[in-house]
C-alpha positions in Angstrom: 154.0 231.3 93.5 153.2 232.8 97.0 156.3 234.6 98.9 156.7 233.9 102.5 158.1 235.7 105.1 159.9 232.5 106.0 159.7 228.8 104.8 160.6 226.0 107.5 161.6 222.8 106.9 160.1 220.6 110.1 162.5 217.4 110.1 161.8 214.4 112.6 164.3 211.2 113.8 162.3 208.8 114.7 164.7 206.5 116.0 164.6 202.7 117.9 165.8 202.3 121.5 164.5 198.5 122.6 167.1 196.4 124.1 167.4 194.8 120.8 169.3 198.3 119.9 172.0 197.2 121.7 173.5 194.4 119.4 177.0 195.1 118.7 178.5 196.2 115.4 180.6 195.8 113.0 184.1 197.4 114.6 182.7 198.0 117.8 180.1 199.6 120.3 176.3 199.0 119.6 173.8 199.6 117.1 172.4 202.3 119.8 175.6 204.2 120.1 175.3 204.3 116.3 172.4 206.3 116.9 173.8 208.6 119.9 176.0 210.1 117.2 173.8 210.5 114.7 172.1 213.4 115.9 174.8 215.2 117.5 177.0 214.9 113.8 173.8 216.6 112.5 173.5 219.3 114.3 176.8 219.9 113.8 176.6 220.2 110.0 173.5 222.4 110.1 175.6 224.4 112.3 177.6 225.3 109.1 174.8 227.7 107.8 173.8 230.4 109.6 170.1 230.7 107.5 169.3 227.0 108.4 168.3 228.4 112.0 165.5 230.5 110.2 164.4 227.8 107.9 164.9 224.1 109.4 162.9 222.5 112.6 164.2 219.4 114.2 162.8 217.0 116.2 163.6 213.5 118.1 161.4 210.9 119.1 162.1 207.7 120.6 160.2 204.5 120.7 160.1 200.8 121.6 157.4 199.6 123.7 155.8 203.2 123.7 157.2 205.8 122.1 157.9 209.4 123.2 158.4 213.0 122.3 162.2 213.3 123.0 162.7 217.0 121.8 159.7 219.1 120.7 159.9 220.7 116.7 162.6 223.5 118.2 165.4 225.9 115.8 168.5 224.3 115.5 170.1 225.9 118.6 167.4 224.8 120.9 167.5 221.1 119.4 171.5 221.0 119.8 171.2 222.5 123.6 168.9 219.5 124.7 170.4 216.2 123.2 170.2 213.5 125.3 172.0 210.3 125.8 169.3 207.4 124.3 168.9 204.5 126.6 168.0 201.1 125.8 164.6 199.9 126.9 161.3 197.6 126.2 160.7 196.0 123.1 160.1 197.8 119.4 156.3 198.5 118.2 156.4 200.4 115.3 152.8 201.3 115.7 153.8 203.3 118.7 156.5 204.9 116.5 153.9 206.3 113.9 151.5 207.7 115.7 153.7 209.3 117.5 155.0 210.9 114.3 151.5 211.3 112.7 150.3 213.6 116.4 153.5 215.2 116.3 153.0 216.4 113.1 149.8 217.5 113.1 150.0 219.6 116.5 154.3 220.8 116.1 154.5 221.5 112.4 150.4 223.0 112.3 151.7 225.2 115.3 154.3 226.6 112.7 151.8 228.1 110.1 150.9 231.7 110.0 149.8 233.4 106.9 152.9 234.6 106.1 154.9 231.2 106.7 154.9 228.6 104.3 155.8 225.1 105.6 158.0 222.4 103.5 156.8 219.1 103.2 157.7 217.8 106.8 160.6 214.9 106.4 161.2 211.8 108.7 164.1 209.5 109.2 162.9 206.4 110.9 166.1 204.1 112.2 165.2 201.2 113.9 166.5 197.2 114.0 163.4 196.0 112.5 162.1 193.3 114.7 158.5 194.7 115.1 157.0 192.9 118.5 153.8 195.0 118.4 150.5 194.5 117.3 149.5 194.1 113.0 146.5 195.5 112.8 147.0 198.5 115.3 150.1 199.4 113.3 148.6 199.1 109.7 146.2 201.4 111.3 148.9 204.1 112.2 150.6 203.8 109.1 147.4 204.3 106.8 147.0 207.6 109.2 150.1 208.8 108.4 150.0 208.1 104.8 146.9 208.9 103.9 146.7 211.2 100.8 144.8 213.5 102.6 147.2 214.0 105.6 148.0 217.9 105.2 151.7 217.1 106.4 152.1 213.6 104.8 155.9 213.4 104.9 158.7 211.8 102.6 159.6 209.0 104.9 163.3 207.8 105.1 163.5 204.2 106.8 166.8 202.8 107.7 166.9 199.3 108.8 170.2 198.2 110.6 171.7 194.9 112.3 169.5 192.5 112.0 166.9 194.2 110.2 165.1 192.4 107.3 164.3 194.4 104.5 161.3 192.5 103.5 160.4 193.8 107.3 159.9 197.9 106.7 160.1 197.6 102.6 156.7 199.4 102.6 157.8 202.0 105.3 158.9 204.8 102.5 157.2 208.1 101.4 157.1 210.7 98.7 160.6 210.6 98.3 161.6 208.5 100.6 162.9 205.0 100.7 163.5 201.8 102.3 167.2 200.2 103.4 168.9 198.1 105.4 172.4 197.7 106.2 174.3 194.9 109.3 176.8 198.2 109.8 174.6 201.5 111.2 177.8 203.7 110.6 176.5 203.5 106.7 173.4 204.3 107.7 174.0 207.5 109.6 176.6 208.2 106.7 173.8 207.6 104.2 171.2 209.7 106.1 173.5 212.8 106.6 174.1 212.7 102.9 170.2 212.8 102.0 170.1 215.8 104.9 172.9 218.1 103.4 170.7 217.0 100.2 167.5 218.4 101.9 169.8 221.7 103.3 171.2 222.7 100.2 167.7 222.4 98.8 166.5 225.0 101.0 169.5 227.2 101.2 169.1 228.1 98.0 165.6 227.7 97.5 163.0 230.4 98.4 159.8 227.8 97.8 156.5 228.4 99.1 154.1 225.7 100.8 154.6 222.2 99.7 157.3 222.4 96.9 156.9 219.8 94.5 160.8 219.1 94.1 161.7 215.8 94.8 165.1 214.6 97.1 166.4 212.1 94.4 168.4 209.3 95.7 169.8 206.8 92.8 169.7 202.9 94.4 172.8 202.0 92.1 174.8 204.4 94.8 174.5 201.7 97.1 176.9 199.1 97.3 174.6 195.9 97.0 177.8 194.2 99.1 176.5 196.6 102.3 173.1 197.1 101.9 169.8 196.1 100.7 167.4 198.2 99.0 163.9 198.6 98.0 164.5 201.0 95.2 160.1 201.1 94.5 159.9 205.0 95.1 156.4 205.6 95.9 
């Protein structure tokens, strides 16, 4: 196996702010705010080891009507430095959502590459409500882009459907070893997705793995309680 220099892991959160976001949940506040402390409560546990700076790459992106480019792939100090406060707007079109991912992707995480970096297969979290308002065909399109086979940066694709979400709505929205859930109480879901992400970190703490590893994040379905969430448990 090739040595590198330095191995990064790019990460995305790709994450729903239509109006819709703003249902109220279970104990309080919105599905929204659910989201405004997801990110920050990330940071904060990368923040924990010192080589993640080296080796993980964040980025945010927002959608609902259009989506946009929140915080550019940056180290972890940059990311945490430029956190803003999401703010409900527009409707959700998840075909906005993965393009924006797929572009990202191929012009963030291709900037990374040198010859003597080797790049982990990129990850996304994709949070959203589930009520897709856009348009079919344009967003089979996106999502055949970004899982095509022959995508260099093809990621595993996390989606987390919360509130009102129907499963049956993003069931096919999972990659490599990613998966599809959904859950009426976000605070699950960000306790869910920080899990998989210490998961991801203590891979590549003590990993030293070259271009596209082929270990797998394995997440067993029977660890979620079946009274709190639904889950498509067809890993692709």
């Amino acid at each position: 196996m090739k040595k590198y220099k330095a191995t990064y892991l790019p990460v995305f959160f790709l994450i729903d702010v239509s109006y819709s976001m703003l249902e109220e949940k279970p104990g309080g506040g919105t599905l929204l705010d659910a989201a405004n402390q997801l990110v920050p409560g990330i940071v904060e546990a990368c923040e924990k080891y010192s080589v993640l700076d080296q080796r993980l790459r964040l980025g945010l992106i927002e959608f609902c009507d259009e989506a946009r480019v929140v915080i550019p792939l940056s180290e972890i100090d940059a990311f945490s430095e430029n956190i803003p406060q999401l703010v409900a707007k527009g409707g959700t079109n998840f075909a906005a959502a993965f393009w924006a991912v797929f572009n990202e992707m191929g012009v963030a995480v291709e900037s990374l590459r040198k010859p003597e970096i080797g790049i982990h297969r990129p990850t996304v979290f994709f949070i959203t409500d589930g009520e897709d308002i856009g348009d079919v065909e344009e967003r089979a399109r996106a999502w055949a882009a970004l899982s095509d086979e022959g995508f260099r940066y093809r990621p595993n694709f996390f989606t987390f459907g919360v509130g009102n979400a129907n499963l049956e709505g993003i069931r096919a929205f999972k990659l490599g070893s990613g998966f599809a859930a959904a859950t009426k109480d976000p605070t699950r879901a960000v306790q869910r997705l920080q899990e998989i992400l210490n998961t991801l970190v203590s891979s590549i703490v003590s990993s030293s793995a070259g271009d596209n590893p082929t270990g797998k994040i394995i997440v067993d379905p029977k660890t979620f309680n079946s009274d709190e969430w639904e889950v498509d448990d067809e890993f692709v």
